[in-house]
C-alpha positions as CSV (number, residue, x, y, z in Angstrom):
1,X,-15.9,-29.4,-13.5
2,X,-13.4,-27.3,-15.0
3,X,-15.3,-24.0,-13.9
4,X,-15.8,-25.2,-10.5
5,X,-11.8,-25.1,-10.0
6,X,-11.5,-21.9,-11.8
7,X,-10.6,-19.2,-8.7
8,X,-13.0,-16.9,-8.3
9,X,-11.6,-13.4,-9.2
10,X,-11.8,-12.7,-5.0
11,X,-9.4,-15.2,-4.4
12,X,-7.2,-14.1,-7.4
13,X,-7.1,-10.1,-6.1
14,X,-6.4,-12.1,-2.7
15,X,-3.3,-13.8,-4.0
16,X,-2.1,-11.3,-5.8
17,X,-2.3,-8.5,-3.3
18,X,-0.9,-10.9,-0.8
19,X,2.2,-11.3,-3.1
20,X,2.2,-7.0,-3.3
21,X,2.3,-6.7,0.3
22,X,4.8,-9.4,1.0
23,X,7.3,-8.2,-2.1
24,X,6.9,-4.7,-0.5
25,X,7.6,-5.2,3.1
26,X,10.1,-7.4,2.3
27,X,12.1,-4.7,0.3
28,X,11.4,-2.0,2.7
29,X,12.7,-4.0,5.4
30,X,16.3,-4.9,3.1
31,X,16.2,-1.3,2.3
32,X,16.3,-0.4,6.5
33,X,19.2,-2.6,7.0
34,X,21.3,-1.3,4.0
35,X,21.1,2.7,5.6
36,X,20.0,4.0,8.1
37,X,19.4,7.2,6.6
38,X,15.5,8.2,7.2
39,X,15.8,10.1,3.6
40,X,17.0,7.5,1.6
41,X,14.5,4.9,3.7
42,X,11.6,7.6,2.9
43,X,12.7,7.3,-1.0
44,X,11.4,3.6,-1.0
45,X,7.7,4.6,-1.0
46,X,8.4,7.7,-2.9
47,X,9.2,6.1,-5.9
48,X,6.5,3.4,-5.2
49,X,4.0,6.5,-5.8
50,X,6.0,8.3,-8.6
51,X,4.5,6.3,-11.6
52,X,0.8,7.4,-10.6
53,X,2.0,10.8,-11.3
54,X,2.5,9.7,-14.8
55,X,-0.3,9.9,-17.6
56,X,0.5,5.6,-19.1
57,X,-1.3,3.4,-21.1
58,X,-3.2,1.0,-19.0
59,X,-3.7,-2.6,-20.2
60,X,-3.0,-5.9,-18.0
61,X,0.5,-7.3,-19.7
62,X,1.9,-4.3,-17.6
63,X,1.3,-7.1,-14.7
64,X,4.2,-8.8,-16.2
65,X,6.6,-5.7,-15.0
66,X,5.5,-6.7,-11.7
67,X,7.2,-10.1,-12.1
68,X,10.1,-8.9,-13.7
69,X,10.8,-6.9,-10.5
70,X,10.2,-9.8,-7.9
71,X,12.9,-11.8,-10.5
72,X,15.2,-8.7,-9.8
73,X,14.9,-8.6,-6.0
74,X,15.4,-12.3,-5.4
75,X,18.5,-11.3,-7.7
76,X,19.3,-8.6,-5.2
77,X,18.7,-10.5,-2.5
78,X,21.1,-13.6,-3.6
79,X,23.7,-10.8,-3.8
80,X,23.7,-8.9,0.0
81,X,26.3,-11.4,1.5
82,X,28.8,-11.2,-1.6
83,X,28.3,-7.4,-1.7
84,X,27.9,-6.1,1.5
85,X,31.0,-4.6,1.0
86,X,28.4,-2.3,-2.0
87,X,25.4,-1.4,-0.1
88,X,24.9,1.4,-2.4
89,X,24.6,-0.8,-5.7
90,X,22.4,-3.4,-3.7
91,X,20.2,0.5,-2.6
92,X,19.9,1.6,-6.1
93,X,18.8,-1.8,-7.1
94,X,15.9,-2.3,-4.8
95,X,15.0,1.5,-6.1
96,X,14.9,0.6,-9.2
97,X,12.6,-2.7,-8.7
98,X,10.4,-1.1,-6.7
99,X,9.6,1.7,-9.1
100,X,9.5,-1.0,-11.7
101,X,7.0,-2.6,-9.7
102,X,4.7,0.6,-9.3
103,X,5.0,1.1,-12.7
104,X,3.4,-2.5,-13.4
105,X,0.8,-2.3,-10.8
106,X,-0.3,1.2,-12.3
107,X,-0.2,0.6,-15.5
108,X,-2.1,-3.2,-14.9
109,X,-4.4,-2.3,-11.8
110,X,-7.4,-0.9,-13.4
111,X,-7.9,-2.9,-16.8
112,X,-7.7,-6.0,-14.9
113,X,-10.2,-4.9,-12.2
114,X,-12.6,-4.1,-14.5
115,X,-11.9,-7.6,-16.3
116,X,-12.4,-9.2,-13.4
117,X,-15.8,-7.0,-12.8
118,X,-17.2,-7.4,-16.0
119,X,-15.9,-10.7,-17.7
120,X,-15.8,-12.7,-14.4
121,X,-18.4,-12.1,-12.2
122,X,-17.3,-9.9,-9.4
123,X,-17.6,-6.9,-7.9
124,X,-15.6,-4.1,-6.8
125,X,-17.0,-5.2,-2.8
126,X,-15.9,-8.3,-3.3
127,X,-12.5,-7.2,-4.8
128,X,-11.5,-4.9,-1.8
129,X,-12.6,-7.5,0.5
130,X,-10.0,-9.8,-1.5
131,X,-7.2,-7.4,-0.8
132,X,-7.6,-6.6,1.8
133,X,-7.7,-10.3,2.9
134,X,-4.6,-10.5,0.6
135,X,-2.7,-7.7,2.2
136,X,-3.4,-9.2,5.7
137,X,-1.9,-13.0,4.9
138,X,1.1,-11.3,2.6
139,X,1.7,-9.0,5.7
140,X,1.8,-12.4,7.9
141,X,4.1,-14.1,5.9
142,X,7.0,-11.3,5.9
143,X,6.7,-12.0,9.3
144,X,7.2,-15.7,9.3
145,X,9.4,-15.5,6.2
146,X,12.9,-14.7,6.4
147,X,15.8,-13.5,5.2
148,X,14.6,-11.5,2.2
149,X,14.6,-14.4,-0.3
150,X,12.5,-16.4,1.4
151,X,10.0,-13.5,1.0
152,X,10.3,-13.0,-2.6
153,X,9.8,-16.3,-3.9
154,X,6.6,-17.0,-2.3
155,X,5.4,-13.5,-3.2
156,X,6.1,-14.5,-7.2
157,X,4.1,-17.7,-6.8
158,X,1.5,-15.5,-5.4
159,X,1.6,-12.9,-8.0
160,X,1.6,-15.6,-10.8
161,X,-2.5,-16.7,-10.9
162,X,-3.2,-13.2,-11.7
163,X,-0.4,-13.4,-14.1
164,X,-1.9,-15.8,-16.0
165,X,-5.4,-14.3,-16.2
166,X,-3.6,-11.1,-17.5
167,X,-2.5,-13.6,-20.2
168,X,-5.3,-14.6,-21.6
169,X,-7.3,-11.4,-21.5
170,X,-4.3,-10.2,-24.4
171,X,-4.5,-12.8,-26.5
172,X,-9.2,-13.4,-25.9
173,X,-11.1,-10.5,-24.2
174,X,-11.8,-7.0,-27.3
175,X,-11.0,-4.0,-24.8
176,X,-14.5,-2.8,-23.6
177,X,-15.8,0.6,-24.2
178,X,-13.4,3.0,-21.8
179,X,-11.0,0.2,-20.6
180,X,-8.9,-0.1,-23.7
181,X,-5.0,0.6,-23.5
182,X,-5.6,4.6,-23.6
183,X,-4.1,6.6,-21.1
184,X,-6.5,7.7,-18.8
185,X,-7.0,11.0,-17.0
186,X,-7.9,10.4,-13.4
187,X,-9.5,13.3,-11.4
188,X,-7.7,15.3,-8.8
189,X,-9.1,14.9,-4.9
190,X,-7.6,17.1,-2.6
191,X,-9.0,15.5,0.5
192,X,-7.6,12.1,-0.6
193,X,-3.9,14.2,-1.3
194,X,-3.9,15.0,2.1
195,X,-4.8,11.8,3.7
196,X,-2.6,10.6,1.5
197,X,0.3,12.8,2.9
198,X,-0.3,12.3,6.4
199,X,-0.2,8.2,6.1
200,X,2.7,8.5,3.8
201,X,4.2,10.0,6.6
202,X,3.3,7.4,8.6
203,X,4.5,4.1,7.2
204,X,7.6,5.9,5.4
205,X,9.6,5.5,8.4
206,X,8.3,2.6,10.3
207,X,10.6,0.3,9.4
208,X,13.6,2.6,10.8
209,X,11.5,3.0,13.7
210,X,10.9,-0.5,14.7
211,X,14.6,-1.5,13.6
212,X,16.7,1.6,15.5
213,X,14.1,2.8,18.0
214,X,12.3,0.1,19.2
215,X,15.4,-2.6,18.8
216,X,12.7,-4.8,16.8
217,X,13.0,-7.4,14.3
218,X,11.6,-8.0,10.8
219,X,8.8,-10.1,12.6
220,X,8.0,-6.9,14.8
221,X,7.6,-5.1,11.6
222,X,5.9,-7.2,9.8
223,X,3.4,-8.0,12.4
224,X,2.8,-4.3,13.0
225,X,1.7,-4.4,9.7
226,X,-0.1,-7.2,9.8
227,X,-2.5,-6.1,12.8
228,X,-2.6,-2.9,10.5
229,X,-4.2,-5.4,7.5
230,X,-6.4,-7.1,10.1
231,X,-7.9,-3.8,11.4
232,X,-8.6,-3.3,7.1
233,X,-10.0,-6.6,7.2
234,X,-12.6,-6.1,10.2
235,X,-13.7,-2.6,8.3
236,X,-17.0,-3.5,8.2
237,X,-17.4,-4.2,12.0
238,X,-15.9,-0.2,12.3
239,X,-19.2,1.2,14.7
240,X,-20.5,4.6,12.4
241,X,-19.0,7.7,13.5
242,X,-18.2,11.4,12.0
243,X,-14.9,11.3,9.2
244,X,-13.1,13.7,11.5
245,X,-13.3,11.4,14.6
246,X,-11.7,8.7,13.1
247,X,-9.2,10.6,12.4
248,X,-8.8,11.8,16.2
249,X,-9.0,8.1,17.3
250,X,-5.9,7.2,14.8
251,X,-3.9,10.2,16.4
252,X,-5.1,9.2,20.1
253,X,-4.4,5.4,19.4
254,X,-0.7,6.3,17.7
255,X,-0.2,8.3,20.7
256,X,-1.0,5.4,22.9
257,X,1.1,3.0,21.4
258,X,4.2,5.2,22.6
259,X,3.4,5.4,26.2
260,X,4.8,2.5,28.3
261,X,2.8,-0.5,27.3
262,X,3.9,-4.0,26.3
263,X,4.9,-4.4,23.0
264,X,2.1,-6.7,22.2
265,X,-0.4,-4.0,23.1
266,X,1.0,-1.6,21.0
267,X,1.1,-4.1,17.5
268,X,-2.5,-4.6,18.8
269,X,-3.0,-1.2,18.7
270,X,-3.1,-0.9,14.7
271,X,-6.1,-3.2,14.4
272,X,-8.1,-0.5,15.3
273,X,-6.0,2.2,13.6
274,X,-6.0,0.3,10.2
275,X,-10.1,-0.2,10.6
276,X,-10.2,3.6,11.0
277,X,-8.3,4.0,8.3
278,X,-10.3,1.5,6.0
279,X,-13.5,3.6,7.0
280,X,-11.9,6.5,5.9
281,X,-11.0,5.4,2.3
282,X,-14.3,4.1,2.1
283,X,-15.9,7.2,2.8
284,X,-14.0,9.2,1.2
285,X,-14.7,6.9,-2.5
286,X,-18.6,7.6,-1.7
287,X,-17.6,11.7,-2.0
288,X,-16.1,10.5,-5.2
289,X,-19.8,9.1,-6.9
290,X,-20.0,11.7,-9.4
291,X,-16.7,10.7,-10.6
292,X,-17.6,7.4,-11.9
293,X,-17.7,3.7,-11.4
294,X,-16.1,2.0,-8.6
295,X,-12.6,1.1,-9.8
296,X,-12.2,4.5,-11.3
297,X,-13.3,6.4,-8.1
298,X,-10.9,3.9,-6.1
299,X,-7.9,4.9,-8.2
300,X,-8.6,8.7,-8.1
301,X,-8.5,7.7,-4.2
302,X,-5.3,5.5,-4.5
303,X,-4.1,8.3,-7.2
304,X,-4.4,11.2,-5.1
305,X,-3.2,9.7,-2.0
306,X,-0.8,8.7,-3.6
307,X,0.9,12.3,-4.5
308,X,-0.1,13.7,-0.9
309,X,2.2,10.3,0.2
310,X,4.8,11.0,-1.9
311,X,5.1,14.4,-0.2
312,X,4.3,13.7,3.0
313,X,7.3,10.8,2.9
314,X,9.9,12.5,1.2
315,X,9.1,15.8,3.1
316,X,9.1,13.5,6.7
317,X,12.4,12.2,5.9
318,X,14.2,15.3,5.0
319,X,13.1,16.0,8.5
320,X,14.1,13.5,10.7
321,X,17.4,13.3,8.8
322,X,17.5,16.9,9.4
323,X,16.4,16.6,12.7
324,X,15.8,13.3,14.3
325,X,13.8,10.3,13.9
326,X,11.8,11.5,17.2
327,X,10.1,14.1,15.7
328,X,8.3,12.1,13.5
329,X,5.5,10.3,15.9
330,X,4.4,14.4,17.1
331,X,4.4,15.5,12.9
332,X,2.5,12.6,11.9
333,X,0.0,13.0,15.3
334,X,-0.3,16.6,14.3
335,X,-1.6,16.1,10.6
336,X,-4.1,13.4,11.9
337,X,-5.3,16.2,13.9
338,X,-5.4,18.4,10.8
339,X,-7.4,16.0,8.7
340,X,-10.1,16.0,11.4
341,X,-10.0,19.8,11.3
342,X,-10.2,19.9,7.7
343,X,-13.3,17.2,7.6
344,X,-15.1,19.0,10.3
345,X,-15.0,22.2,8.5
346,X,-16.0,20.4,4.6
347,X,-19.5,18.6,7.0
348,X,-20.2,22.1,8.5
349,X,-19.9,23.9,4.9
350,X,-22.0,21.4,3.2
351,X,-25.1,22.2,5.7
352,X,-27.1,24.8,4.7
């Protein structure tokens, strides 16, 4: 009986991912309101990718970092209405939990998927289709959530079932062959860099774009980000098609979304942008095989996208602060176009 209520490790990367996306758009959206600087907004995601850089020793209490840093922005939140006279204390704080976050997640991520692979009966499929069904409902319920600590609280009950699986693998499970608490030395992918880069530049500034340049809400946001999930979600609906067109559909649809339509039809517009982007992950983790098994080949992909985001956010806001936040819609359309370019041109190379 006791096995029958024991969540299936799905449901548990479900909940858990949920509570990632919700903690995360909930901060970037605190982070918005306290400057409007499109640097310092670009910095949030930034440091969220800064700890992959870092060669750490992986093993699953790291998860608990993760809950320490929910604890401190509930903290952070309590605090914005008796100093908002301080926004830069309250800034510095949500850096600091958010890189405490990443540094949780990175450190935890892959010892526990394999745990749940190999100790609990699932499978890396079944795993992705749990976050993404995860990222989708904790993308829904920053948009039906608010203020901020509303959002964080829910997102630590969410965060805790994994929490407690973590837990118990310390104290039962003898590390398996290649998933002990070494550091591990993930490959380099430069196509997954700069996909990587190009989305970084993409959702680095969204927030300040929906909040200063469309006039929107945190519900717009959110929901933008939730039809973005959904789209992940439906990935295996996503009709076959050559990597470089996707690529030209996500520019084309982005494109779209800017022309005057209602602002329904342009949230509904990242279904099919995040199903083209879903496709594309997937395909490029197949380029990956030789690499190794699934979880490792999807962290070289997370990895390396990770470093092209961190550029392509950092380097995105240095330019619209420079600049304007305008620019950013023709950069980002313009390296979509330059990933199609550079996948057209690895197919043609490969034939003989």
């Amino acid at each position: 009986m006791a096995d029958r209520l024991r969540p299936t490790p799905m449901l548990l990367q479900a909940s858990a991912q949920a509570g990632v996306n919700l903690t995360l758009a909930a901060t970037v959206w605190m982070v918005s309101g306290l400057t409007a600087s499109p640097l310092l907004n670009s910095l949030l995601p930034a440091l969220g990718a800064l700890p992959l850089l870092l060669q750490l020793k992986r093993h699953s209490r790291g998860y608990g970092l993760q809950l320490l840093a929910v604890l401190a922005l509930i903290g952070i939140s309590l605090a914005m209405k008796p100093m908002a006279s301080q926004p830069s204390l309250l800034l510095l704080g949500s850096y600091l939990a958010v890189l405490l976050f990443a540094l949780g997640q990175e450190i935890s991520i892959l010892p526990l998927q394999r745990h749940l692979i190999s100790h609990a009966g699932g499978s890396m499929q079944r795993l992705r289709s749990g976050q993404e069904i995860g990222a989708l409902i904790g993308n829904l319920l920053a948009a039906m959530l608010f203020p901020a600590l509303r959002q964080f609280l829910p997102a630590l009950i969410l965060l805790l079932p994994l929490a407690v699986v973590a837990a118990r693998r310390d104290t039962s499970d003898r590390p398996s062959p290649g998933t002990g608490t070494a550091a591990i030395t993930l490959p380099w992918s430069r196509s997954c860099a700069l996909q990587g880069m190009v989305m970084g530049g993409l959702f680095a500034l969204l927030a300040l774009w929906v909040r200063e340049v469309d006039g929107g809400k945190c519900f717009d946001f959110a929901m933008v980000l939730a039809a973005y999930g959904l789209g992940r979600a439906l990935v295996r609906w996503t009709p076959s098609m050559h990597r470089s067109l996707r690529y030209l559909l996500i520019c084309a649809l982005l494109v779209l979304s800017q022309w005057s339509v209602p602002a329904w039809l342009a949230v509904m517009l990242f279904i099919p942008i995040g199903a083209m982007a879903a496709a594309s992950d997937a395909a490029l983790v197949d380029q990956l095989t030789p690499l190794g098994d699934a979880p490792l080949r999807w962290q070289v992909l997370v990895r390396s996208g990770a470093v092209g985001g961190l550029v392509g956010s950092i380097g995105l806001g240095l330019i619209c602060q420079l600049m304007s936040l305008d620019v950013a819609l023709p950069l980002v359309a313009a390296g979509f176009i330059l990933l199609a370019i550079t996948q057209a041109r690895a197919t043609a190379s490969l034939q003989p």
